[in-house]
C-alpha positions in Angstrom: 0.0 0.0 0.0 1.1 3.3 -1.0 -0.4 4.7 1.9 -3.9 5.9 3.9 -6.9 8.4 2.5 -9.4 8.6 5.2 -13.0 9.9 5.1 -15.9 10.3 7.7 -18.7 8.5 7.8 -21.9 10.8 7.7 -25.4 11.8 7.9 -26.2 15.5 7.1 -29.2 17.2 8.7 -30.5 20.4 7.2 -32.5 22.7 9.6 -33.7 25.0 7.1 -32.8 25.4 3.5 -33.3 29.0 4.1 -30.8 31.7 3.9 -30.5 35.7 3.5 -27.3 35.5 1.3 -27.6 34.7 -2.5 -24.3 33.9 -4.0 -25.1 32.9 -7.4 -23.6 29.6 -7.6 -25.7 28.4 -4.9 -27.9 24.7 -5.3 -28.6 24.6 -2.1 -30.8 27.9 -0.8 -34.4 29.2 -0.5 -35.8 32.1 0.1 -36.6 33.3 3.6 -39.7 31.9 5.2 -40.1 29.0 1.9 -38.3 26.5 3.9 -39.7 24.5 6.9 -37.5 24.1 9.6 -36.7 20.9 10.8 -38.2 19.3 13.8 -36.6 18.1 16.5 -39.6 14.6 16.1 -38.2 14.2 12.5 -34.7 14.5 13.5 -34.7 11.9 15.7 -37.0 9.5 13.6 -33.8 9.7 11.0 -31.3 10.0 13.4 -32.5 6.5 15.3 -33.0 5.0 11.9 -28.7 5.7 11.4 -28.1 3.9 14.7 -27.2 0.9 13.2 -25.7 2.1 10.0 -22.0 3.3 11.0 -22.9 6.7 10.9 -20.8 8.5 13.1 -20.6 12.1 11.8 -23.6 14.5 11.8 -23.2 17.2 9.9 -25.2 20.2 10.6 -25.5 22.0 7.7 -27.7 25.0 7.8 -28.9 27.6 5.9 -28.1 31.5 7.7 -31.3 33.8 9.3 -29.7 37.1 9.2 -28.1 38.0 12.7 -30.3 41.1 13.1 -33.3 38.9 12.1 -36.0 38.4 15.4 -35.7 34.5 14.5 -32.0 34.5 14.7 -32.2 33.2 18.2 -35.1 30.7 17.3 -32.7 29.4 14.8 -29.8 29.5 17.0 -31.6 27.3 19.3 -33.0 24.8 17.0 -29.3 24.0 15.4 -28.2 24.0 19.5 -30.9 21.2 20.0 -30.6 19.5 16.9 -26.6 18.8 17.8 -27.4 17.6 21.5 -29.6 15.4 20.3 -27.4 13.8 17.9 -25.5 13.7 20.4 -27.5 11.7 23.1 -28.5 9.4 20.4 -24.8 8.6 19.9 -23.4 10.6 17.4 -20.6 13.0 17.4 -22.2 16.4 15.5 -19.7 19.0 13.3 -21.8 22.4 12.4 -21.3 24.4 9.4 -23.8 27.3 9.7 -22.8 30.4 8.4 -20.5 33.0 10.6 -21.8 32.8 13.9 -20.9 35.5 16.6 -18.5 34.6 19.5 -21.5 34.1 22.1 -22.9 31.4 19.8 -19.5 29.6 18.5 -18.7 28.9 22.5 -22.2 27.7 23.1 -22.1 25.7 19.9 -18.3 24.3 21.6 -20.3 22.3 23.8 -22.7 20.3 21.5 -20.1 19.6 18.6 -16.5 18.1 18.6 -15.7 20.1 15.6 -17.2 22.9 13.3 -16.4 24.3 9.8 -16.7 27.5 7.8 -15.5 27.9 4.1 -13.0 31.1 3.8 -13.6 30.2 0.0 -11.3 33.3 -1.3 -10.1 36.2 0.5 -10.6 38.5 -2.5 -13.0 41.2 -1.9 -13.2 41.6 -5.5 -16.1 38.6 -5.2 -18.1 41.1 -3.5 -18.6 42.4 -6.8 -19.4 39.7 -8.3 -21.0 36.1 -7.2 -21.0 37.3 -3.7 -22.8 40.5 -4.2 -26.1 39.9 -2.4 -24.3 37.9 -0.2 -23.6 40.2 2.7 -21.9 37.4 5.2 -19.2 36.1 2.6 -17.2 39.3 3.3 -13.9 37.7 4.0 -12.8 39.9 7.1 -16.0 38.8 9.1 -15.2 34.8 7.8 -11.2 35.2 8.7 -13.1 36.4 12.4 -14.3 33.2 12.7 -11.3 31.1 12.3 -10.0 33.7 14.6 -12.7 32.9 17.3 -12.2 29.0 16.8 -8.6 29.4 17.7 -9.6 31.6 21.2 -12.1 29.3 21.3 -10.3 25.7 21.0 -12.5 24.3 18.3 -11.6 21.4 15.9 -11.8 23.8 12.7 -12.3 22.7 8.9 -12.4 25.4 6.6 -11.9 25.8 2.4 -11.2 27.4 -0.8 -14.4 27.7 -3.7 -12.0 26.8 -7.0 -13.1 28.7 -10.1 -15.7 31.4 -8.5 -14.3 33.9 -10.3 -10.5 33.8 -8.5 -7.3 34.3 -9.6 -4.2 31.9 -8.6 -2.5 34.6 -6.6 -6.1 34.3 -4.6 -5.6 30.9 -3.7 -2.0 31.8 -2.8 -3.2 34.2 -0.7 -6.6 32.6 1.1 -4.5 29.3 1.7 -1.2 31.8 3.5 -3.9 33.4 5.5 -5.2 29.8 6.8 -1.5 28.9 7.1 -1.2 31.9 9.4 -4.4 31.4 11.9 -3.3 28.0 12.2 0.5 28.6 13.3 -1.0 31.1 15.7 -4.0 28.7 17.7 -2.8 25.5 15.9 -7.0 24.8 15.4 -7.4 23.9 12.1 -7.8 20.2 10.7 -8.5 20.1 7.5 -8.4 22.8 4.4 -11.1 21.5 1.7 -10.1 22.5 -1.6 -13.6 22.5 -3.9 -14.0 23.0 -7.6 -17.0 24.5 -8.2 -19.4 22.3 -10.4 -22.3 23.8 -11.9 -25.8 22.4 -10.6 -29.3 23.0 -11.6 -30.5 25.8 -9.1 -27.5 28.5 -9.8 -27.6 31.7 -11.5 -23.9 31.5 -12.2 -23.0 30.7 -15.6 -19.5 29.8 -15.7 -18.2 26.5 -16.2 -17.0 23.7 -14.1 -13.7 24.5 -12.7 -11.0 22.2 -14.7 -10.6 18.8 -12.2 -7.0 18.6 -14.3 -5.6 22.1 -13.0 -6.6 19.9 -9.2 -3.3 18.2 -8.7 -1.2 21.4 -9.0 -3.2 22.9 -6.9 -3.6 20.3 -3.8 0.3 20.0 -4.2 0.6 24.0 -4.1 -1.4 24.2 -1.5 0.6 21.5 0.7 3.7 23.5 0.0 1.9 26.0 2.2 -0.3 24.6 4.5 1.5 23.2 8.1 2.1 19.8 7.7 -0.4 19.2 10.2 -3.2 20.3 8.5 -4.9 17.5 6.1 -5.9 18.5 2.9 -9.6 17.6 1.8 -11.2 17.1 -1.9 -14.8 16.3 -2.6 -14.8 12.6 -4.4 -17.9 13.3 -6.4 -16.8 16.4 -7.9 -13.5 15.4 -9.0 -15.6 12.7 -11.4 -12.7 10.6 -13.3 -11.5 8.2 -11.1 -7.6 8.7 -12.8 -8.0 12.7 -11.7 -8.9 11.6 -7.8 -6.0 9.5 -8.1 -3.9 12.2 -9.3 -5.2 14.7 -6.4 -4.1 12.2 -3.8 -0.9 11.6 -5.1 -0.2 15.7 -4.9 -1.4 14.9 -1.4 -4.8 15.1 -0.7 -5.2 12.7 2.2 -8.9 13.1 3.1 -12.4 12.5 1.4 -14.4 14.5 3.4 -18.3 13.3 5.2 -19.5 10.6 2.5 -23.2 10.2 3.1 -26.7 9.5 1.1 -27.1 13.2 -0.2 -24.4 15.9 -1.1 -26.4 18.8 0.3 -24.5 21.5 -1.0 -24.0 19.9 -4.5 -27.4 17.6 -4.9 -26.4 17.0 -8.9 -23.4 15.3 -8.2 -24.1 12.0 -5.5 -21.8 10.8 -3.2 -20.0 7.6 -4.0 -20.0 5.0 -1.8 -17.0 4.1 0.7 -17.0 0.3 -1.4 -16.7 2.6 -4.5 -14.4 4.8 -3.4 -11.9 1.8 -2.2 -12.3 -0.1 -6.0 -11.1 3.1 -7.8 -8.2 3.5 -4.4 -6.7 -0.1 -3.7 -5.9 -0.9 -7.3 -3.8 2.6 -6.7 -2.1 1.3 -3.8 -4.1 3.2 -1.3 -6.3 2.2 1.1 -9.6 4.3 2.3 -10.0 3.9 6.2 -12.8 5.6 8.3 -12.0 8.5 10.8 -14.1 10.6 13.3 -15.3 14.2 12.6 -12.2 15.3 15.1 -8.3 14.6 14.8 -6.9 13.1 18.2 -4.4 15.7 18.6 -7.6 17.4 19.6 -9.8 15.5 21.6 -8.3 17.0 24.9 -9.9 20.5 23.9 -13.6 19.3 24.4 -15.6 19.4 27.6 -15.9 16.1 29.5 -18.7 14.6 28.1 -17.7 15.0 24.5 -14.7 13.5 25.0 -16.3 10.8 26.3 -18.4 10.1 23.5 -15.4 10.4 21.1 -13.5 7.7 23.4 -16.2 5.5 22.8 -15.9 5.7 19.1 -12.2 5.4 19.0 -12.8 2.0 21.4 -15.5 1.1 18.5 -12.3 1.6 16.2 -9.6 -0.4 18.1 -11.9 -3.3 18.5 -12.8 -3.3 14.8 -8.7 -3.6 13.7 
């Protein structure tokens, strides 16, 4: 074996498919006050349905209510419920719900044993363009909240959006800027590196970014990144199996959540973790399961998280 690509396995819950920004690539959004929020009753019908399926990762994955908006704290509150469940139904929950002030990042600290935020590119130029009615994708108030997850101690994954409109020297520049938060509060996990794919719900019309430019950029972006950050690529939207090959050789070492539904990209479906290891072994590589948090980590969360993550790494050790 040439060596080890991991990947979490994951369930994604949605509580609303609302949001107040419109960044015109966006397949996943709908407009305030058309999306039902989800229950806590529906949450836990799905989420006692996973029990016995190996999930271990739920992924919160929200849709924003503005932050002067009255039902900012009614939103607030359901994600905060929504992850303690998952939680005392045995699951370790990772949120990824827009900038969230400091008050709510250290509440959310308690109830997740990681979280995520994209950076996507630094440029403010973007404001211009894709990210124009898009008022919480201004980077200074994103680059706050890897800031506050450093204070903060939280197992961060953050990313770059390829082919949004970018130049090179962006990606340069948005991947130094990770590399400098993390050498300061040594917080962040993972760096996903995302080529945009068109999908059937976007106003953007650009094309897919080129999946063949991917390998200079994953090994570009390991040049700058500390070693001890993994670098993360989306399987289904790098689509030839040669190409995802490729990208791990330039040293992408991690799949990301594979689960039933890509919920930020619903035209292009997760492959399966059998899949995935036909297209690796042959390769020389061999696809192994993590946890939604690294182990250099698990001494930052409060006692009872790190509980439950110590019973899923005994699950692990008795499965070797």
């Amino acid at each position: 074996m040439t060596g080890t690509v991991t990947y979490s396995p994951a369930y994604t819950l949605v509580p609303t498919y609302e949001c107040f920004n419109r960044c015109s690539y966006c397949n996943f959004r709908t407009d305030p006050g058309q999306s039902p929020w989800m229950t806590l009753e529906s949450a836990a019908k799905i989420l006692r349905e996973l029990q016995k399926q190996g999930v271990c990762e739920i992924l919160i994955l929200s849709g924003e209510v503005h932050p002067r908006s009255p039902r900012r704290n009614a939103w607030f509150e359901r994600i905060y419920q929504l992850c303690k469940l998952a939680l005392e139904l045995g699951f370790l929950p990772h949120t990824n719900a827009g900038p969230l002030n400091f008050a709510e990042m250290e509440r959310c600290k308690t109830v997740n044993v990681s979280m995520g935020l994209m950076l996507e590119q630094l440029t403010p130029e973007l404001l211009q363009t894709v990210h124009r009615h898009a008022p919480s994708k201004i980077p200074q108030l994103r680059l706050q909240q890897l800031e506050w997850a450093g204070k903060l101690q939280i197992p961060f994954t953050t990313g770059l959006l390829l082919g949004i409109g970018e130049t090179q020297t962006d990606w340069w520049e948005t991947l130094e800027a990770i590399a400098t938060l993390h050498q300061r509060w040594g917080h962040i996990q993972e760096v996903i590196l995302q080529p945009h794919s068109p999908g059937s719900q976007q106003s953007f019309d650009a094309p897919a970014f080129n999946p063949h430019q991917m390998p200079e950029v994953i090994s570009k972006a390991r040049d700058i990144l500390p070693l001890d950050i993994t670098i993360q690529i989306p399987p289904n939207l790098v689509l030839d199996p040669k190409w995802l090959i490729a990208c791990i050789e330039a040293g992408a070492r991690d799949l990301g959540g594979i689960s039933p539904k890509d919920e930020v990209n619903p035209d292009y479906p997760h492959l399966s973790a059998q899949k995935l290891t036909e297209i690796l072994k042959p390769a020389g590589w061999q696809l192994v399961p993590r946890l939604p948090i690294y182990g250099q980590y698990d001494h930052w969360l409060i006692p009872q998280l790190q509980t439950a993550v110590k019973q899923w790494r005994d699950v692990g050790r008795n499965e070797e």
